[in-house]
C-alpha positions as CSV (number, residue, x, y, z in Angstrom):
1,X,-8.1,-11.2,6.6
2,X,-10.6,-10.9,9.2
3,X,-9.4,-11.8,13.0
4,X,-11.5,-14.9,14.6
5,X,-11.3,-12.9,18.0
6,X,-12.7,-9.7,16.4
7,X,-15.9,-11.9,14.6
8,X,-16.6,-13.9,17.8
9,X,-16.5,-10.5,19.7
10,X,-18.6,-8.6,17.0
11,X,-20.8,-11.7,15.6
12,X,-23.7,-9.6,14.6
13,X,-22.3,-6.3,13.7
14,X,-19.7,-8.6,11.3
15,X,-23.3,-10.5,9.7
16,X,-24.1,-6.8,9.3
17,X,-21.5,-5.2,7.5
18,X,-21.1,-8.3,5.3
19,X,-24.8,-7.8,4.4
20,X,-23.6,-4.3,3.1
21,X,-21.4,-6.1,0.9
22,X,-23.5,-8.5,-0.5
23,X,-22.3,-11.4,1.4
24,X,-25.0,-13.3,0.9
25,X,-24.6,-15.9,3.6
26,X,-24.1,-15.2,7.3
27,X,-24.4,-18.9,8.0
28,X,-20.7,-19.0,7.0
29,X,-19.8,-16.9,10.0
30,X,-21.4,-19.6,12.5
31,X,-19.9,-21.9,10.7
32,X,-16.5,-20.0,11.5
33,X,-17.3,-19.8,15.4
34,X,-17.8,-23.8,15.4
35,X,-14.5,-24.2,14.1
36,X,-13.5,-21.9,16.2
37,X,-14.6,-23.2,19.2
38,X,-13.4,-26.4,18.4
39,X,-10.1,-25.2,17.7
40,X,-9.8,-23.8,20.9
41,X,-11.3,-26.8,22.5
42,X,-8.6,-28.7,21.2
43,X,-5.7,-26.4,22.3
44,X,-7.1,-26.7,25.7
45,X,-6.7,-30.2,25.7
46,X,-3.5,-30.4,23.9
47,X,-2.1,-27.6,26.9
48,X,-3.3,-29.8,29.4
49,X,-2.0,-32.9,28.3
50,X,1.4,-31.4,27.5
51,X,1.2,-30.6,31.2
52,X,0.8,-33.5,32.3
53,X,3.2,-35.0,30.2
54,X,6.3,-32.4,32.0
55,X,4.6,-33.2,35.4
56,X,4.7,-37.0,35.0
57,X,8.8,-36.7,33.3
58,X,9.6,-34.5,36.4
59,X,8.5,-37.5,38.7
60,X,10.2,-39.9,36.5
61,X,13.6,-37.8,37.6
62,X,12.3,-38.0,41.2
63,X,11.7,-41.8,41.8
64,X,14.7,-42.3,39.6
65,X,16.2,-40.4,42.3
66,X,14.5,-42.5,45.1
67,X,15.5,-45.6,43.2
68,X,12.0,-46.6,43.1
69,X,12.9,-48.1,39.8
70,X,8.9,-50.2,39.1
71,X,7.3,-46.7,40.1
72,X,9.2,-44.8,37.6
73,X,9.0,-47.5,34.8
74,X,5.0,-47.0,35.0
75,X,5.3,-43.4,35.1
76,X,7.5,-43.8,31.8
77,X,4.5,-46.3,29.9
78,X,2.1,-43.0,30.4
79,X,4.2,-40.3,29.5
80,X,4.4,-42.6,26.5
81,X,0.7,-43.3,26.0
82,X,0.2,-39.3,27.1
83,X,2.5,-38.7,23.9
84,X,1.1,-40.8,21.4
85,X,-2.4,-39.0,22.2
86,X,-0.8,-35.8,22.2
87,X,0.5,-36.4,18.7
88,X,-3.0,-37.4,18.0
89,X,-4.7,-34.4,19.3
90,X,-1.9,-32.0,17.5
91,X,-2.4,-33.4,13.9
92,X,-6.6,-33.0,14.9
93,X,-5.5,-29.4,15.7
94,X,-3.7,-28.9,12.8
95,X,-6.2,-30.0,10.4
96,X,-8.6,-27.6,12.1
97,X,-7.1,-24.9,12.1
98,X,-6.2,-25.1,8.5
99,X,-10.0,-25.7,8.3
100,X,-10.5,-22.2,10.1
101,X,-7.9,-20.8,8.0
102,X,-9.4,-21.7,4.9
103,X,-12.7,-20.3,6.0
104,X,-11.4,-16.7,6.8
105,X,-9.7,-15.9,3.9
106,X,-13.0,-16.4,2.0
107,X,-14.6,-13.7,3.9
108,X,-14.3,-9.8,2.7
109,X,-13.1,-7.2,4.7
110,X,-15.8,-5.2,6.5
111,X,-17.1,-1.6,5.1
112,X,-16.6,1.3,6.9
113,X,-19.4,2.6,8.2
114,X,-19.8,5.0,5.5
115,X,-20.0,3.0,2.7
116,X,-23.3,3.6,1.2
117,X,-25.5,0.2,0.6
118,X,-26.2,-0.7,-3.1
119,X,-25.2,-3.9,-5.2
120,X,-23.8,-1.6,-8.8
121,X,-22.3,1.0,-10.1
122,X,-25.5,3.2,-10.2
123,X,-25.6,2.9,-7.1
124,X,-22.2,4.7,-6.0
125,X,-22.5,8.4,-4.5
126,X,-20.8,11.5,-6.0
127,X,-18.9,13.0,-3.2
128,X,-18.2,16.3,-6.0
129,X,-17.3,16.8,-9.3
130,X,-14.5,19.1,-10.8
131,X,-13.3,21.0,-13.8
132,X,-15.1,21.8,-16.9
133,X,-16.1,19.6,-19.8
134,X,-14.7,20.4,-23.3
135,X,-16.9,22.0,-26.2
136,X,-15.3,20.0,-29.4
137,X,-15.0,20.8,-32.9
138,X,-18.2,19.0,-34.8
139,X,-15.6,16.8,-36.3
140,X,-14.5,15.2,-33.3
141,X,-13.6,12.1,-33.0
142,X,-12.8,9.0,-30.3
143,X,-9.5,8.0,-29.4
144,X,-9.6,4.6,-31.2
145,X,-9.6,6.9,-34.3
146,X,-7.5,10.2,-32.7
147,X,-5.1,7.3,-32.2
148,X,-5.1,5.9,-35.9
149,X,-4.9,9.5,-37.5
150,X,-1.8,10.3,-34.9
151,X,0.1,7.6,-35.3
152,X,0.3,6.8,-31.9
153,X,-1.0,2.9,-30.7
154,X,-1.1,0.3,-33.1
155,X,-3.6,-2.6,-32.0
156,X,-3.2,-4.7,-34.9
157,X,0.8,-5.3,-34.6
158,X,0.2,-5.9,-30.8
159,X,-2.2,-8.3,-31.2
160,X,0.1,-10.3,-33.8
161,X,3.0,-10.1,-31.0
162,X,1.2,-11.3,-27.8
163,X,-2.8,-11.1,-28.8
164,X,-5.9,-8.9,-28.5
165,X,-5.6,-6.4,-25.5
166,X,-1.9,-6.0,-25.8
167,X,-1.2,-2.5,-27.4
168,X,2.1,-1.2,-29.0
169,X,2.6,2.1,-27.9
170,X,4.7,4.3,-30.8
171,X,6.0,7.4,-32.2
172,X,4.2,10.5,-30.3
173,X,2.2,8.0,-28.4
174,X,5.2,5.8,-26.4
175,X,6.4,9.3,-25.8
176,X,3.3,10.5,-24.2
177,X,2.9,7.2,-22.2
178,X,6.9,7.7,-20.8
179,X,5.5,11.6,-20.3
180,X,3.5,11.0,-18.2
181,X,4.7,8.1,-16.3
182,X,7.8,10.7,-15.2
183,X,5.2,13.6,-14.3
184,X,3.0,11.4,-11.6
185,X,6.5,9.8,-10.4
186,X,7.9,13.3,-10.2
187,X,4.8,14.6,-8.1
188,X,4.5,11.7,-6.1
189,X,7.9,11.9,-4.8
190,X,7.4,15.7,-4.5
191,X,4.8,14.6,-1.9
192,X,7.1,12.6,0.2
193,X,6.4,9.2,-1.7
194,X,10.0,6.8,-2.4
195,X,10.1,5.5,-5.4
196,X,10.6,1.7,-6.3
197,X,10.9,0.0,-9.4
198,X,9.4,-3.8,-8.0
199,X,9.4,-7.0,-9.6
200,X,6.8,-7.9,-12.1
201,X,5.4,-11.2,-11.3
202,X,5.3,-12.0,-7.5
203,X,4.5,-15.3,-5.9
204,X,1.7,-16.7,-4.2
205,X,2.6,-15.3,-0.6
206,X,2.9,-11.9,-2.3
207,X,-0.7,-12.3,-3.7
208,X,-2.1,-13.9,-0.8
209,X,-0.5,-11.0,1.2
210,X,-2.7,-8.2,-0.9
211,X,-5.7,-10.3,-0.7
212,X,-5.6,-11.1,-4.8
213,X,-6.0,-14.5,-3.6
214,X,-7.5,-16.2,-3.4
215,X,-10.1,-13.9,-4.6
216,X,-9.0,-12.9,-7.9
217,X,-6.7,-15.6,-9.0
218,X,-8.6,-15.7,-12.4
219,X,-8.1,-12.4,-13.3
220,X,-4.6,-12.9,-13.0
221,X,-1.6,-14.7,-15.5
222,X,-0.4,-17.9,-13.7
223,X,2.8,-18.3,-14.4
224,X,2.5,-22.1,-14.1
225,X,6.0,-23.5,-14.0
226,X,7.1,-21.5,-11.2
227,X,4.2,-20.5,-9.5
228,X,4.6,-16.8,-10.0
229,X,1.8,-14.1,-11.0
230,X,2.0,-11.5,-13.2
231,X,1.1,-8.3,-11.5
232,X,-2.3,-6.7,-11.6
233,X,-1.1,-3.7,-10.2
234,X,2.0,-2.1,-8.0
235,X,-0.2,-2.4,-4.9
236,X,1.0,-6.4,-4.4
237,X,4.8,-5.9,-4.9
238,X,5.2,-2.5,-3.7
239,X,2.8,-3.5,-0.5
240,X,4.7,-6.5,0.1
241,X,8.1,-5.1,0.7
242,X,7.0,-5.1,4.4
243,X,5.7,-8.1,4.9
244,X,6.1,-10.1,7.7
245,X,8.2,-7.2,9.6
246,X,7.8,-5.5,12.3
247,X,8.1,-1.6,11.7
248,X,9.1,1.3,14.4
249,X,5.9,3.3,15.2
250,X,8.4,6.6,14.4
251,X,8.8,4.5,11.1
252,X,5.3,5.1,10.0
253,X,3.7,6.4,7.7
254,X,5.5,4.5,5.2
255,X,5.2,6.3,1.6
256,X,5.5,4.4,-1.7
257,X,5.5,5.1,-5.0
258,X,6.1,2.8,-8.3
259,X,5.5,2.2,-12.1
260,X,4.7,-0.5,-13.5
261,X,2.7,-2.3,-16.2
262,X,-0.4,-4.5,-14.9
263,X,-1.6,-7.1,-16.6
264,X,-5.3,-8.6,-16.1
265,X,-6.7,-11.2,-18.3
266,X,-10.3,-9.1,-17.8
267,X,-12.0,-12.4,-18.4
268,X,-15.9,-11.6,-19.7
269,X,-15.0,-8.4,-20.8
270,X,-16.4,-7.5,-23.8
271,X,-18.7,-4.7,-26.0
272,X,-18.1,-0.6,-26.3
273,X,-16.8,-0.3,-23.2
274,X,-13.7,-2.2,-23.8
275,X,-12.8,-0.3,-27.2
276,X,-9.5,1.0,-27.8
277,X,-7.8,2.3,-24.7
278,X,-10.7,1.6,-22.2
279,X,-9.9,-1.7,-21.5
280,X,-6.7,-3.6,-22.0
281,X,-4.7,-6.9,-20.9
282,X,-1.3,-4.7,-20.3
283,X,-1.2,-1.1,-19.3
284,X,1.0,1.2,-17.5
285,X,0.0,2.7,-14.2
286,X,1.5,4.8,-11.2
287,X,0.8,3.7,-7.7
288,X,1.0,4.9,-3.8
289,X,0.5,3.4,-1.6
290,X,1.0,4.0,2.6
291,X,1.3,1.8,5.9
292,X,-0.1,3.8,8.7
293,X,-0.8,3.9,12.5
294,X,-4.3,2.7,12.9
295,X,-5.4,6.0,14.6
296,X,-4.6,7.8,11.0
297,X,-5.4,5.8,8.2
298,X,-8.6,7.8,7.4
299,X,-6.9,10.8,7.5
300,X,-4.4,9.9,5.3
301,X,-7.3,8.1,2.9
302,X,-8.6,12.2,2.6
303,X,-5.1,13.1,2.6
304,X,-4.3,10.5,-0.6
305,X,-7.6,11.5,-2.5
306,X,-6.7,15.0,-2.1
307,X,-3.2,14.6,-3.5
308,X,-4.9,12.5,-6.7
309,X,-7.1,15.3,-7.1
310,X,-4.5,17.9,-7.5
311,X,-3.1,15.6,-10.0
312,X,-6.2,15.7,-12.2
313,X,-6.3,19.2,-11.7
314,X,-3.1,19.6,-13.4
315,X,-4.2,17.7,-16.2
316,X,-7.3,19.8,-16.9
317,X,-9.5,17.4,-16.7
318,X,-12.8,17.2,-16.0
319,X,-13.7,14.4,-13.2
320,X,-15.6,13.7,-10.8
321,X,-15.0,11.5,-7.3
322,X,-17.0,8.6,-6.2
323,X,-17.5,6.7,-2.8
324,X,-18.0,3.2,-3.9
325,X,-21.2,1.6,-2.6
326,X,-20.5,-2.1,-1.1
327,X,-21.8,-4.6,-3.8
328,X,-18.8,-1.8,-6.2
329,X,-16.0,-2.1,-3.6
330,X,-12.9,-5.0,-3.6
331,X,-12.6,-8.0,-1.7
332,X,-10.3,-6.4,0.1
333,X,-11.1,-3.2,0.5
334,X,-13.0,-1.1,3.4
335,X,-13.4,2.2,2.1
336,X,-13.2,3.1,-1.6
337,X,-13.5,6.9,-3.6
338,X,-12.7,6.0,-7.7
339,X,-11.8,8.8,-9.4
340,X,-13.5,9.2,-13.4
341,X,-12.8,11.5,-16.0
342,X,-15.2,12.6,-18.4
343,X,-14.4,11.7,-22.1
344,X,-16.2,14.1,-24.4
345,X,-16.2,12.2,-27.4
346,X,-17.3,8.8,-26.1
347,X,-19.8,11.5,-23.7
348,X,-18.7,9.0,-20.4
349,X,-17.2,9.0,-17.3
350,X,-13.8,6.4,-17.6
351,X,-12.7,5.0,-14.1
352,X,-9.1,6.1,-14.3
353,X,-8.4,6.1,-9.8
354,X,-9.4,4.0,-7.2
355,X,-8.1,5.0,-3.4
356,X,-8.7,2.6,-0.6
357,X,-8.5,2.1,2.9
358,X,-7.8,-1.8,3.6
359,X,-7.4,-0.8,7.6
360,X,-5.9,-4.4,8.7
361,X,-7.0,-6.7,5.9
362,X,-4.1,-7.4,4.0
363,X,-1.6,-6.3,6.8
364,X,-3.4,-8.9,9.4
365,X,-2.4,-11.7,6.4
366,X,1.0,-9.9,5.2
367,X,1.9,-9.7,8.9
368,X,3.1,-6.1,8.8
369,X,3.2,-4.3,12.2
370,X,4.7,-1.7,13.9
371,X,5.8,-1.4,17.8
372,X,7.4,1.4,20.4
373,X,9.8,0.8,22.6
374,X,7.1,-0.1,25.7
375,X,4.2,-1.5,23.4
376,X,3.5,-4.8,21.9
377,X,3.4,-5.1,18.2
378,X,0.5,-4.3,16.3
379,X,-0.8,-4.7,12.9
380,X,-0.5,-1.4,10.8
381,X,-3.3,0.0,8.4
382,X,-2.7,-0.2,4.5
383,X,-3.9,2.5,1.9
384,X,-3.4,2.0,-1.9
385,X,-4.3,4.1,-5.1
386,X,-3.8,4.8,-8.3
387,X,-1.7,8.0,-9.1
388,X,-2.7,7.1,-11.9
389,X,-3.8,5.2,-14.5
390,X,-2.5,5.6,-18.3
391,X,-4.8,4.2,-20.7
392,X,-8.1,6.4,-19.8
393,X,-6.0,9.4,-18.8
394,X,-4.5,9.3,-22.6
395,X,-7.9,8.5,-24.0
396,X,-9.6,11.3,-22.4
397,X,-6.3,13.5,-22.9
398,X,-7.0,13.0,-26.7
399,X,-10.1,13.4,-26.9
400,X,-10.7,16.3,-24.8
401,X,-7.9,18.5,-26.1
402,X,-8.1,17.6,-30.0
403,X,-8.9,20.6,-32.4
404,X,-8.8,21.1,-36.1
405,X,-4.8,22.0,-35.4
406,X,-3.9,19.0,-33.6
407,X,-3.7,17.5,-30.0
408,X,-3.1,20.6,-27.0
409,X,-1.6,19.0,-24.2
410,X,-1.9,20.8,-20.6
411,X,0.7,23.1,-19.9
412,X,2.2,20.6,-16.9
413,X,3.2,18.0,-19.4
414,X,4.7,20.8,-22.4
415,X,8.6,20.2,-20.6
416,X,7.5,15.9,-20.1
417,X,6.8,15.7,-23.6
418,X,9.4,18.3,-25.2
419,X,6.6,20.4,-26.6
420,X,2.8,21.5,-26.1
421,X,0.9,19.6,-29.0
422,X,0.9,16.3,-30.8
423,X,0.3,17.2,-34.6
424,X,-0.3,14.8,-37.2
């Protein structure tokens, strides 16, 4: 969430940057500053009534004192009409600041200043591309039919379980899933990441916390009795075992690490692009994610999209990494590479990463700081990404690697899977 004394500091830069996102009305800023104003207008009276209020009790004790008995029983009748305003004033202030409240969380984070300008996908810039795209057999084949031949997701049986977008992993296939779920834990931790295993529905705090609301409370499932959430990602829980704590500054960075499924209802979604393994209501996904002194969060943003480069390097894959232009990037978000692999048989470029740099956006409403010994606290930085993604990875895995012979895996997985190919 964005800080009041920041925009009332920064008015027109803030109008700008919002423009880079496509926020398409600055007069909701102004709006803000009102409130704003107001609400401090309010505390100003509220201080000085509460003032007046311990002055006039402290003469009550004093005439008391003297005896003067009439003088103190009129001192006492506007304390008491001091208080009954002062009650006034303090629900007025309440209401208004909930009012100011309500108005912030609606606003995006800011871009950083690099975020290129653009409203799509088209217009995202390629930062640089890697590895070398597969020459397949004439036969080839995409993975919503690699995966029928093979055995290895049935769609059908999942949807008669829960419902359309809800595969059942099997055979060879729930093997490779549970493959490569242990490889990116495995090189995750090797990098200093601790791993958690987090809850899988979180409640509205925990949401709120990440910035999923109340932005993106219908791509979520509402657990209605209780008021929970199933999770979109590890980002909310995992991010979220901090909140509202005050971390040492030798504490940071903080390095986390966790599978879990994630489950988006993907309302709208619809057409090729959503066949098979592209796009799905449940799938299983590795996440890091960091808290950082403010001083090093974009560091450790190159830092992060390094390390998830080396990990598609070890998967052969061809990719290639994007820096998201502002109408592309989250709510929450102010800085954003996605990572895509190229699937040769659908000839596409599949979104399987996305790294971000939420600076003090979700920490300034998850309450997550850090402080030395001399310093006041302060609110940390937070970084998330994928590390990574299953359902792309394995479509592009099988199609990328299929022959006349059967399915080559890389060489990094051979010992994950208990062999090097998945044959039919």
């Amino acid at each position: 969430m964005l800080q009041i004394s920041y925009i009332r500091q920064h008015t027109a830069l803030v109008k700008q940057k919002l423009a880079v996102k496509n926020f398409a009305d600055p007069g909701v800023v102004d709006a803000l500053l009102d409130t704003d104003e107001l609400v401090r207008k309010l505390k100003s009276e509220t201080e000085s009534l509460q003032a007046a209020i311990n002055a006039a009790s402290k003469d009550i004790g004093m005439l008391m004192g003297k005896g003067e008995k009439e003088a103190a029983e009129t001192k006492k009748q506007e304390v008491a009409a001091h208080k009954s305003t002062l009650q006034n004033l303090s629900r007025q202030l309440a209401d208004v600041e909930k009012q100011l409240n309500d108005g912030l969380v609606l606003l995006p984070n800011l871009p950083h200043e690099s975020v290129p300008k653009g409203k799509t996908p088209a217009d995202n810039e390629i930062v640089r591309e890697g590895g070398t795209k597969p020459t397949l057999p004439a036969t080839a084949v995409p993975h919503w039919d690699l995966i029928k031949e093979y055995d290895l997701v049935d769609f059908e049986t999942g949807a008669k379980i829960t419902g359309s977008g809800f595969p059942l992993f099997k055979g060879k296939g729930a093997k490779l899933q549970r493959a490569l779920i242990q490889y990116f834990l495995d090189y995750n931790i090797a990098a200093g990441y601790t791993e958690y295993l987090p809850p899988l529905m979180v409640n509205e705090a925990s949401a709120y916390g990440t910035g999923q609301l109340p932005d993106k409370e219908g791509q979520m499932y509402h657990i209605t009795a209780d008021g929970f959430y199933l999770i979109p990602t590890a980002e909310v829980p995992v991010t979220n075992i901090v909140r509202d704590e005050i971390l040492k500054e030798t504490d940071l960075p903080v390095k986390m690490t966790g599978y879990t499924p994630c489950f988006r209802r993907e309302a709208g979604s619809f057409g090729a692009d959503v066949r098979g393994l592209n796009r799905v209501h449940q799938f299983d996904k590795v996440e890091i994610v960091e808290i950082v002194h403010p001083d090093k969060s974009y560091e450790v943003l190159e830092a992060m999209v390094n390390h998830v480069e080396k990990l598609l390097q070890t998967l052969e894959l061809p990719y290639r990494i994007l820096r998201l232009c502002g109408g592309d990037m989250s709510f929450a978000s102010a800085l954003t590479y996605d990572f895509e692999v190229y699937s040769a048989a659908q000839q596409k470029w599949l979104e399987v990463s996305s790294v971000s740099n939420f600076e003090n956006f979700q920490t300034n409403r998850a309450r997550i700081r850090f402080k030395n010994e001399e310093s006041k606290a302060q609110l940390a930085h937070s970084l998330n990404g994928s590390s990574l993604a299953l359902p792309r990875i394995v479509a592009s895995l099988l199609e990328n690697n299929q022959t006349e012979n059967g399915i080559v895996l890389p060489v990094v997985l051979h010992s994950y899977f208990g062999g090097g190919k998945i044959n039919r």
